[in-house]
C-alpha positions as CSV (number, residue, x, y, z in Angstrom):
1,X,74.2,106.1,103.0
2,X,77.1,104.8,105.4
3,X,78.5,107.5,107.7
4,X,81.5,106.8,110.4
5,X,80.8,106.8,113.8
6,X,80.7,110.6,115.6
7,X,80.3,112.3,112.2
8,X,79.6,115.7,112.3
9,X,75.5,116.7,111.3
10,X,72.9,118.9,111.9
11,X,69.3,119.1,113.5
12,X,67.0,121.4,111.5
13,X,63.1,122.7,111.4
14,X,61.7,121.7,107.8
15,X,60.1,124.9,107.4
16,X,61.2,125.0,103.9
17,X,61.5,123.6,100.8
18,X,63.6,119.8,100.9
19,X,66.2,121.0,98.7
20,X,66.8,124.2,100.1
21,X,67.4,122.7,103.8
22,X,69.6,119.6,102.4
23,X,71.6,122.5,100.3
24,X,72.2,124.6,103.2
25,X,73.0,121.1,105.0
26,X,75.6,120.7,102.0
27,X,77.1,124.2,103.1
28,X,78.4,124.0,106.2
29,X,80.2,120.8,104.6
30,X,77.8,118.5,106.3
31,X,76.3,115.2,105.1
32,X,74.5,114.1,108.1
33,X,71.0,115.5,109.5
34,X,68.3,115.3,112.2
35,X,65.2,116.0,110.5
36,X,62.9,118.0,113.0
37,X,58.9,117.9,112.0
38,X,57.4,121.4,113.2
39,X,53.9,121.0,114.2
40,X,52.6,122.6,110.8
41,X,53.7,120.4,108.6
42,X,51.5,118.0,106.4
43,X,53.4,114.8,107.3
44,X,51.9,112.5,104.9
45,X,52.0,115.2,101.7
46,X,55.2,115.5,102.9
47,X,56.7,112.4,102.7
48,X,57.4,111.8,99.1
49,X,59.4,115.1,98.6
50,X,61.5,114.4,101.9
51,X,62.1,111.0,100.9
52,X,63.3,111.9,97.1
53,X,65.3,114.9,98.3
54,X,67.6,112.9,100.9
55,X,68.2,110.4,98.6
56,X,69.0,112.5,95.8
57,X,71.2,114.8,97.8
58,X,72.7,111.3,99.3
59,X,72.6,112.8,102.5
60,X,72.2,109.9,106.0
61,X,68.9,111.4,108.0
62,X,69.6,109.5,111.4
63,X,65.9,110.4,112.8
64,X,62.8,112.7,112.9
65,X,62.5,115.2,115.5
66,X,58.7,115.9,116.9
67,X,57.4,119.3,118.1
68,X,54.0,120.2,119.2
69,X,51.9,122.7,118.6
70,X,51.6,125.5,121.8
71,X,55.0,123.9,123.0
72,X,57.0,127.7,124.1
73,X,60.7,127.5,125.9
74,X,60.9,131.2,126.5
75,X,61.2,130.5,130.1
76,X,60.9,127.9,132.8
77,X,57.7,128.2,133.9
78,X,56.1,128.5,130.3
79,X,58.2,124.9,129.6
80,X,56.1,123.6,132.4
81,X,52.7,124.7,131.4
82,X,53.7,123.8,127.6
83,X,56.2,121.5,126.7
84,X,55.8,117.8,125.8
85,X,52.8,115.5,127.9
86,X,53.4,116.9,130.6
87,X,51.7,119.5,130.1
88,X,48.0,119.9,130.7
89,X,45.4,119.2,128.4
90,X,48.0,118.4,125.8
91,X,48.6,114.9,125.9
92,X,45.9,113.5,123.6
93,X,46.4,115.3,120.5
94,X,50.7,115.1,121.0
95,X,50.6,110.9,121.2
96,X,48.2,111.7,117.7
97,X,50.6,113.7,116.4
98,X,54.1,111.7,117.3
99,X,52.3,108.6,115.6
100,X,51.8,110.8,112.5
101,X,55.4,111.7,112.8
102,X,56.8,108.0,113.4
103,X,54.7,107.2,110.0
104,X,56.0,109.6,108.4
105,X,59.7,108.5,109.3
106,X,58.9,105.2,108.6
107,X,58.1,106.8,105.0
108,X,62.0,107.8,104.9
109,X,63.3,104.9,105.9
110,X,64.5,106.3,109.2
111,X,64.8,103.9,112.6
112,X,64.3,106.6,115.4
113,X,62.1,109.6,116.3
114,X,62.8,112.0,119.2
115,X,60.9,114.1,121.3
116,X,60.6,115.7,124.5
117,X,58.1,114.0,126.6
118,X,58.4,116.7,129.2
119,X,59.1,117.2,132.8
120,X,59.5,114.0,134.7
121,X,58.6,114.2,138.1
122,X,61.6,113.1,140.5
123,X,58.9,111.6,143.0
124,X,57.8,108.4,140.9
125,X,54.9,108.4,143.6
126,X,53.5,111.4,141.4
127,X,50.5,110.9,139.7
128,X,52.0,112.3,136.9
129,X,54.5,110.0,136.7
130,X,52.4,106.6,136.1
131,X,50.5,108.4,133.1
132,X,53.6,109.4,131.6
133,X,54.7,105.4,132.0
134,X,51.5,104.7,130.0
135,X,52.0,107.3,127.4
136,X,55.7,106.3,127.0
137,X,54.7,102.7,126.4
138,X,51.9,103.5,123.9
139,X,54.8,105.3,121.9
140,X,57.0,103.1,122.2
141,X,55.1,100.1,121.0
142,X,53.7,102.5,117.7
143,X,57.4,103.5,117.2
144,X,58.8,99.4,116.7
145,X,55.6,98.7,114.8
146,X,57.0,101.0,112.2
147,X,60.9,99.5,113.0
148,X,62.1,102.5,114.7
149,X,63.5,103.6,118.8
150,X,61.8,105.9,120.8
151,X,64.3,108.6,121.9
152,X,63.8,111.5,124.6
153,X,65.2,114.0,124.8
154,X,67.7,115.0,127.9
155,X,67.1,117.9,130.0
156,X,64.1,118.6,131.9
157,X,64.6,116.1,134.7
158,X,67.8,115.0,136.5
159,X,69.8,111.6,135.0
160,X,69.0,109.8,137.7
161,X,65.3,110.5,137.4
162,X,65.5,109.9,133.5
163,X,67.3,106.7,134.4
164,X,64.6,105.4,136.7
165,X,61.8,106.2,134.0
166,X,63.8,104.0,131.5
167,X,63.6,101.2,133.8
168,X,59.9,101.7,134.7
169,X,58.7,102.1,130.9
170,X,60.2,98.4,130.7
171,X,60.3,98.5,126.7
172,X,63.8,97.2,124.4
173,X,63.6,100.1,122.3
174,X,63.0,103.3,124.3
175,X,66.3,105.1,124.2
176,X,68.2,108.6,124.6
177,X,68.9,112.0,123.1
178,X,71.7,113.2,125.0
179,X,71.6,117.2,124.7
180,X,74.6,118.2,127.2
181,X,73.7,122.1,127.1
182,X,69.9,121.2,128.3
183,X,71.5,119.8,131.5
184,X,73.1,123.3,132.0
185,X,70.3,125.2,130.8
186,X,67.5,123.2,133.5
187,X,70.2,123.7,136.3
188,X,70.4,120.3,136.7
189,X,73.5,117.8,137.0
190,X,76.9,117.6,135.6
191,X,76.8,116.5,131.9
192,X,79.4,114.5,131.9
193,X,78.6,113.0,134.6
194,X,74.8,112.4,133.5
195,X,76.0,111.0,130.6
196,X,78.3,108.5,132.4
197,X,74.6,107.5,134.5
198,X,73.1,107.3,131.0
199,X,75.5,105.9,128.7
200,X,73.9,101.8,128.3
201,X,70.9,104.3,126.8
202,X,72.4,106.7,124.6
203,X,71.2,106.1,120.8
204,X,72.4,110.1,119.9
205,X,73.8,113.5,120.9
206,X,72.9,116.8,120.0
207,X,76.1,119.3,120.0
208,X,75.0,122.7,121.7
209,X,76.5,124.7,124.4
210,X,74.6,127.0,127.2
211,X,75.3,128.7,130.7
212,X,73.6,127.8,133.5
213,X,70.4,130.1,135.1
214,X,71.4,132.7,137.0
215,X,68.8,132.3,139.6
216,X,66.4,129.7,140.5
217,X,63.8,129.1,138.3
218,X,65.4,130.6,135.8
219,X,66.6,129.1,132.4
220,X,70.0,128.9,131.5
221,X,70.6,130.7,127.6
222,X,72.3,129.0,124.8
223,X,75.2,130.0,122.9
224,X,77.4,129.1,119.9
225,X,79.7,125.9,120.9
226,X,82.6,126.5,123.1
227,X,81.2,129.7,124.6
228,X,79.6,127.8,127.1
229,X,79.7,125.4,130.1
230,X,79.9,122.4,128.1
231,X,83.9,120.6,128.4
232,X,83.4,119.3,124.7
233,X,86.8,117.6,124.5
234,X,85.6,116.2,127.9
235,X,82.3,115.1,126.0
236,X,83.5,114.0,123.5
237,X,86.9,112.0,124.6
238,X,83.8,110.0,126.8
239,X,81.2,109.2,123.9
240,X,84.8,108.1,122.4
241,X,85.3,105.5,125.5
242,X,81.9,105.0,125.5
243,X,82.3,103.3,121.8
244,X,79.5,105.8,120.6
245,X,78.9,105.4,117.0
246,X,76.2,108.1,116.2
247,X,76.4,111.4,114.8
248,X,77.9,114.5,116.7
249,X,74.5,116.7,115.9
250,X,74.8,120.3,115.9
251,X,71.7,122.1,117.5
252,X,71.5,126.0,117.1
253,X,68.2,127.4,118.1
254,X,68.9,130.9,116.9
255,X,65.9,133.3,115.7
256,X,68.7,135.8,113.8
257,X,69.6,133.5,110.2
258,X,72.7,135.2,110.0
259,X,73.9,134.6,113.6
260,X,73.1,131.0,113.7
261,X,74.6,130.6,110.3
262,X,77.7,131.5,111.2
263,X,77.5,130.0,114.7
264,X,76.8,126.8,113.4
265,X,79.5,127.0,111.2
266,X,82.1,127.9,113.9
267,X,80.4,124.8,115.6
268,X,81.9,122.8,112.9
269,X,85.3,124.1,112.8
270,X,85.3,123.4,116.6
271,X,84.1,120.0,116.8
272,X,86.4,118.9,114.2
273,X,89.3,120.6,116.0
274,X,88.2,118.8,119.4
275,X,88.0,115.0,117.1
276,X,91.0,116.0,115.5
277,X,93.0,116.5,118.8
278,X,91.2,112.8,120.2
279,X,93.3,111.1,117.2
């Protein structure tokens, strides 16, 4: 399915059934998707279902999203002990598990998958930092096997540090998930401004909105678009200068349904105003 360039979509968690996601998709008017793979799920018994459902529902999936299991964002320092490969002890089984995920994309037909590898160290002298090279190599090279870009996900390391590891993992297809609210959230750098730094890598955007910690070593909280910190006209009049031509994905991580229904769908009547008013 053909979609126009910053078309509105959504990320979601498949933790139910195909048809049920893709009709609540359908909902909030919305033909475009992130697919995000929560560590429970049986990728390959999987597969068939997702694949039949988004092409019945002639919906355009632009990539799967991979979680891990024991990852917890409830606060900073439990994103450092948890999150991604950084993380200790965690690495093996998550470069199992993000292979099982690209072959399962590669099952729907999709050309990206996204994760957070974790948190970058800023000193590429860390020790850290040369495994996370190898382990962003490794993926990379099991991700074009199976036709697709590696993507991280922004946030947990400043652009200029993200930019640097780009360069060191030396590979064509490793690319960008450019998540303005998580540069607010971490406490980190402008977003525009990081996505000025990071624009030559940008393959996608997630839409969300957050204020910034309120002391160090805090994390910032997330709220419903344009009750943030995030200038989305500003955002988006660059990714229109910029010549982006991905989705605009919408990313509400909201634990009450009814809350994040209806901020999602005041996320959409927003970020059509805010295109509207680029015209």
């Amino acid at each position: 399915m053909a979609v126009e360039a910053m078309e509105l979509g959504l990320v979601f968690w498949a933790e139910k059934d195909p048809a049920t996601h893709l009709n609540e998709l359908k909902g909030f008017g919305l033909n475009a998707c992130q697919l995000g793979v929560p560590p429970g799920m049986d990728c390959k018994a999987s597969a068939s279902a997702w694949k039949k459902a988004i092409a019945d529902a002639g919906v355009f999936c632009s990539s799967a999203v991979a979680s891990y299991e024991g990852e917890d964002y409830a606060n900073l320092a439990q994103v450092h002990k948890t999150v991604g490969f950084t993380a200790p002890g965690y690495a093996k089984e998550r470069i199992a598990r993000t292979k099982q995920v690209s072959a399962f994309a590669k099952e729907l037909g999709l050309t990206a998958l996204s994760c957070h590898i974790g948190f970058i160290p800023e000193d590429a002298s860390s020790p850290i930092y040369d495994e996370l090279i190898g382990i962003a190599r490794e993926l990379c090279d099991a991700c074009a096997a199976n036709g697709q870009d590696f993507v991280l996900e922004t946030g947990q390391e400043s652009a200029a540090a993200l930019l640097h590891f780009l360069s060191d993992v030396q590979r064509p297809n490793i690319k960008v998930n450019f998540d303005p609210a998580n540069i607010i959230l971490y406490g980190l750098d402008d977003p525009l401004q990081a996505l000025e730094m990071l624009q030559e890598h940008v393959l996608s955007v997630h839409c969300k909105d957050g204020r910034s910690p309120k002391a160090a070593g805090e994390l910032g909280n997330e709220v419903a678009l344009g009750e943030g910190e995030v200038d989305f006209p500003g955002f988006l009049k660059l990714l229109k200068r910029m010549n982006y031509t991905g989705l605009l994905t919408i990313e509400r991580e909201e634990p009450d349904a009814a809350k994040r229904k209806a901020d999602i769908e005041l996320g959409v009547k927003r970020l059509r105003e805010w295109k509207q008013a680029l015209a």
